[in-house]
N, C-alpha and C positions, 0 to 999 in steps of 0.2 A: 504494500500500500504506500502511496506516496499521497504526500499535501498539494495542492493547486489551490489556491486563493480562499483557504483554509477550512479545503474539503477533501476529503481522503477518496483517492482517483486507486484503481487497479489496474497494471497497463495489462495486456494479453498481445501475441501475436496472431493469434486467430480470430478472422473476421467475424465479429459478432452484429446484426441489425435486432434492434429490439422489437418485436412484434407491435404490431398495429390494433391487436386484441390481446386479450387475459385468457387464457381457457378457462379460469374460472370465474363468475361475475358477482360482484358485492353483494354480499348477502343483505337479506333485509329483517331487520329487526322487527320481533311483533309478539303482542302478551297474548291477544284476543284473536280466537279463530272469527272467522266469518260468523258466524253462529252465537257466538259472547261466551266461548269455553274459555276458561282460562290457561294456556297452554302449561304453564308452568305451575303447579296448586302452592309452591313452596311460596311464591312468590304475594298470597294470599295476605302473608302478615306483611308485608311494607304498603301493602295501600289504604290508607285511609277513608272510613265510609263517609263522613261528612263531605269530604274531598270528590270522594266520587259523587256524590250523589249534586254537589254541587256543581260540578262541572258540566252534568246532564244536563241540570235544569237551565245553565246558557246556552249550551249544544240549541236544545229546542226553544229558546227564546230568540237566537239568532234566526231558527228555519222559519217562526214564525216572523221576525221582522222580516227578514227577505218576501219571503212570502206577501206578505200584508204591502211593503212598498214596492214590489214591485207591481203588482195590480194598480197601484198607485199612479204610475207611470202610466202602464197602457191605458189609464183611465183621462191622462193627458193633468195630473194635477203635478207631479214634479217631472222634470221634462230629460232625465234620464237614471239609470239605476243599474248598478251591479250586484249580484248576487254571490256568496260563497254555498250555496247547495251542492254537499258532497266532500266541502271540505273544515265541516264546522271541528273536526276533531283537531287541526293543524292549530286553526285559531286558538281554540279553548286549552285544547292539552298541552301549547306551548306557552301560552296566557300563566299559566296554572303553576308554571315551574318555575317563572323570571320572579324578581323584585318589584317592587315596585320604584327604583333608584336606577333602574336598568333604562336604557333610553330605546325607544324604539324606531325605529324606520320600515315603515311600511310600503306595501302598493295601497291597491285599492281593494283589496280581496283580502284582508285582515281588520274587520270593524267588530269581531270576536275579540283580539286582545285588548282592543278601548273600553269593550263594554265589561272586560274582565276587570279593567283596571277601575270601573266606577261611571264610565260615560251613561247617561241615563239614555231609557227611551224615549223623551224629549227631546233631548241633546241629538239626538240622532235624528231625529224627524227635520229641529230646527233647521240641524245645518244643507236637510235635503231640499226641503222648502226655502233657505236661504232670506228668510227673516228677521228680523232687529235682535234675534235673543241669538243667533247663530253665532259662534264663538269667532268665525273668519268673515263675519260683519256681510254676507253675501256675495264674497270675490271668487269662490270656487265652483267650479262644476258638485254639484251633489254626488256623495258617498266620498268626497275630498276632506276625510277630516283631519284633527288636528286637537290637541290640548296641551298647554305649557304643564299645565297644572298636572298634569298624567304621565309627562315624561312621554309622550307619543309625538311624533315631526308629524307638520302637515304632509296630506299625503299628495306628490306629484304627481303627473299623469305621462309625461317621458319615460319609458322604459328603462331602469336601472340605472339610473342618476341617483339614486338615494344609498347605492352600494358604498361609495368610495368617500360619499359624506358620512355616511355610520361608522366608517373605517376612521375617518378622520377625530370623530368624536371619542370614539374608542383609545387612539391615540391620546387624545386630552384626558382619557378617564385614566388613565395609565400614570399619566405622567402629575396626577394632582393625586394619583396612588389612592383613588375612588375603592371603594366596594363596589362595584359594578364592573357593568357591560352595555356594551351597544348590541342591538340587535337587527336586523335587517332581512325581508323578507323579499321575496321575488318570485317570479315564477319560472319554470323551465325556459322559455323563450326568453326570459333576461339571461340566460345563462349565452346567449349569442350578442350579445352587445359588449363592447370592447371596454363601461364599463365595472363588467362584472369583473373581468379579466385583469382590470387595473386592482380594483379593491383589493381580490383575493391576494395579489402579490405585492401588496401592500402591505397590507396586515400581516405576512408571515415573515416579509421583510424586517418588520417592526414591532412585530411581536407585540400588536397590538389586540385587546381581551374584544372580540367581537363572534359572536355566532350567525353565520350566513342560513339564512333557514328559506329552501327552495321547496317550494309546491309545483314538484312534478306531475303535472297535473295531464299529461299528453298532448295539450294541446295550445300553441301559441296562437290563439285563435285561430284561424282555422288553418292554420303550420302546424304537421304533425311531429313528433321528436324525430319520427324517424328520418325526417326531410332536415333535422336540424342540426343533428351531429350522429357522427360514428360511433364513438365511446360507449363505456359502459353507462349511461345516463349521467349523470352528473357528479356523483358524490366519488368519482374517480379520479374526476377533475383536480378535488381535493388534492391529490398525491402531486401531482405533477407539480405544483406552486409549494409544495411544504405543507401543507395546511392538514391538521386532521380531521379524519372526513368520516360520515357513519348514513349507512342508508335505513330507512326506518317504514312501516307501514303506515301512511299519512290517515287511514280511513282507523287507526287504531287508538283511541284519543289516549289509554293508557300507557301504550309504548312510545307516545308522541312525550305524553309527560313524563315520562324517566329519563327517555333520550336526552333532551331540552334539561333537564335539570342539573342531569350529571354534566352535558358539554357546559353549560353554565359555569360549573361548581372547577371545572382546568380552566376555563378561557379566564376567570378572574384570580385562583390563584396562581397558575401558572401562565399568565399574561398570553394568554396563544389566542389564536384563530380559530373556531370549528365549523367547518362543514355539514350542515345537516339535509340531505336529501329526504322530502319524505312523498312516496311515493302514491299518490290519489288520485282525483277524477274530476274536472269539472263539469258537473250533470245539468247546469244550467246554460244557459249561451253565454256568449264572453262578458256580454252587456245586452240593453234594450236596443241597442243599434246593431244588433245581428242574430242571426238564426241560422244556429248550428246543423239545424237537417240538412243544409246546403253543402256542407262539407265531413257529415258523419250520419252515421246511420242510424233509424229509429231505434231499432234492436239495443245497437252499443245503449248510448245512453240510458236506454228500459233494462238492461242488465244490470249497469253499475247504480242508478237509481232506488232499485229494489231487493238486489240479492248484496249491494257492497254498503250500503248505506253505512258512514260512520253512526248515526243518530240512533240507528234500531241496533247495532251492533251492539253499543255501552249500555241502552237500554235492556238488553236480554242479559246480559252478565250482570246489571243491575238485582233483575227480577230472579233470574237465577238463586242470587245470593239473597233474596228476600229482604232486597234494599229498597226495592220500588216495586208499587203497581199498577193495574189498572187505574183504579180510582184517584192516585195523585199526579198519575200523567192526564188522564180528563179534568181534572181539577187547576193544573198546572197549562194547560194548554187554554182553557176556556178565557182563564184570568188576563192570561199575557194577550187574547184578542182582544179582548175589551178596555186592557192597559193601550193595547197601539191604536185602537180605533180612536180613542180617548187624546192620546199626544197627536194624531194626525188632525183633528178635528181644529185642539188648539195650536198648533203649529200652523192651519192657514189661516186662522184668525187674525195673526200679530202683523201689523205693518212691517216693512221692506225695509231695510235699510235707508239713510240717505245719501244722499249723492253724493255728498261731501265724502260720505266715509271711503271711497274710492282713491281721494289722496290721501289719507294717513296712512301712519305708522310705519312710514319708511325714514322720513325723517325727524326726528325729534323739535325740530323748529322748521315749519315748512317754506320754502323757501320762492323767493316770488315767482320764480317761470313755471312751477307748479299751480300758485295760485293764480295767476294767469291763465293757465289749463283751464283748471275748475272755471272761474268766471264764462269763458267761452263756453264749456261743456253747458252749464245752465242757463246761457243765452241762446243755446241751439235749440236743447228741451224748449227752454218755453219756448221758440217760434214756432217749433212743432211738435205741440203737444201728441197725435195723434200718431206719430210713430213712436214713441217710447211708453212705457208702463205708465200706466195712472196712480199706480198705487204708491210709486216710486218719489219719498219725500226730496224736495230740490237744495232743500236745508240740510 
């Protein structure tokens, strides 16, 4: 063995090319069969029934807000909407395992870890509706959220620009020698953008405490994986940058939550990077601006919808263990209707943001070619009123 730029090299005289495949491919981690057996019984004593049982009841508080807002939409009252059906287990089971000191970086298909962290069902209607109580004042596309107060980044809608900023913060957590981590979620299709690529070899560069957590979800809208890379799916990737890497069953919300815990429990005391691939379905379309039968077939989705369901999976291991039942999942489901039909009703109640709130909070003392902005922008409105919002305060 010899040193090269303080890495231990082997020379060989025989031509060696490293393979293009593994013959064997990254296993995947998983507590719950399909069915909510628990594969391992030993394993009986580390989980916790308050724990589970709580984790369920956002599992199904999330299907139901989806649910509920997205009808919403097609009803033409909020004017777009994403849904996570299918992957409420990623959300919740990784929700379940962080801090709450831990910073997160989301897409738009984690509104499970906010709601984990405290965001109400209010709070979530507000910011869809985009009215005076919306915490981003009306300036994002709906399902864009965001809370200082929760340690969650507003969510962007560029494609994995949120990797190399969570890397970044990571870094800062590091170096002000924090209890924490960043975290940063994505999906398989971000794992093609250059900068997922940056991040990861950033972070192991700099040994910075951040957990990458990818919902391989098969489909970058209607990009299959298979059109998107050769590799073992992603958590392969991991290896190639240094980074340690672990593939998990994403539709398993129990194996989702030990995964996420224990990488947690290295990335902050042993300052590293992890990799978390966890492998699920998206059963819904990408968004209300697409429809997935166009590019997959009714079957797929009616398979993974019914026989893969994270939702009824924890629920059957639930009921199994005589932790839940019939009558508190009816009792539990009825409630959270009548909670969201309730915040929907007052979330279109409340006036709109005003116009004004369009220049703040960028700069702390706004500065005149800004308010020369504004002034023009409210001398356009009023000359015509009739192409802009009525609702829409000019103050």
């Amino acid at each position: 063995m010899n040193d090269f730029m303080g890495r231990k090299v082997s020379y060989s005289s025989q031509m060696c090319f490293i393979p293009e495949e593994s013959t064997n491919s990254v296993p995947c981690y998983r507590l719950l069969s399909t069915h909510g057996d628990l594969l391992d019984p030993s394993s009986i004593n580390e989980l916790d029934k308050e724990l589970c049982i709580e984790m369920y009841r956002k599992m199904v508080t999330l299907q139901v807000m989806d649910t509920i807002f997205y009808d919403a939409q097609r009803q033409g009252r909020i004017s777009f909407y994403v849904t996570t059906i299918g992957e409420e287990a990623i959300n919740i089971g990784s929700a379940a395992a962080l801090n709450a000191t831990d910073v997160v970086f989301s897409q738009y298909r984690e509104p499970g870890v906010l709601m984990w962290r405290g965001f109400t069902l209010q709070q979530f209607a507000n910011q869809c509706y985009g009215n005076e109580y919306d915490l981003g004042k009306g300036r994002q596309m709906p399902v864009h959220y965001g809370s200082n107060e929760l340690n969650y980044l507003t969510v962007s809608s560029p494609i994995a620009t949120q990797v190399p900023q969570a890397v970044g913060a990571a870094y800062g957590l590091k170096m002000d020698k924090k209890d924490a981590c960043a975290v940063t979620y994505f999906g398989d299709g971000g794992t093609s953008e250059g900068d997922f690529h940056a991040g990861m070899n950033f972070a192991a560069v700099l040994g910075a405490p951040v957990l990458f957590i990818c919902r391989n979800n098969g489909w970058a809208i209607s990009t299959p994986t298979s059109e998107q890379f050769r590799s073992d799916g992603v958590a392969i990737k991991g290896q190639a940058y240094g980074v340690r890497s672990i593939r998990v069953d994403g539709n398993d919300a129990l194996a989702v939550y030990f995964a996420v815990k224990n990488a947690r429990k290295m990335a902050v005391e042993e300052f590293r990077p992890i990799l978390i691939e966890a492998l699920t379905y998206r059963v819904g379309h990408h968004s209300t601006s697409d429809d997935s039968s166009k590019y997959r077939s009714v079957d797929e989705i009616e398979y993974w919808r019914t026989r893969r369901d994270p939702v009824a999976r924890l629920r059957m291991f639930l009921q199994s263990n005589r932790w839940w039942d019939d009558e508190n999942e009816d009792l539990l489901r009825q409630d959270l209707r009548t909670q969201m039909m309730s915040v929907l009703h007052n979330a279109e109640s409340k006036k709109k943001p005003g116009l004004s709130n369009l220049f703040e909070d960028v700069y702390d003392v706004i500065p005149q070619n800004l308010k020369e902005q504004e002034q023009e922008t409210q001398a356009i409105v009023g000359k015509y009123p009739k192409d802009y919002p009525s609702d829409v305060p000019l103050d």
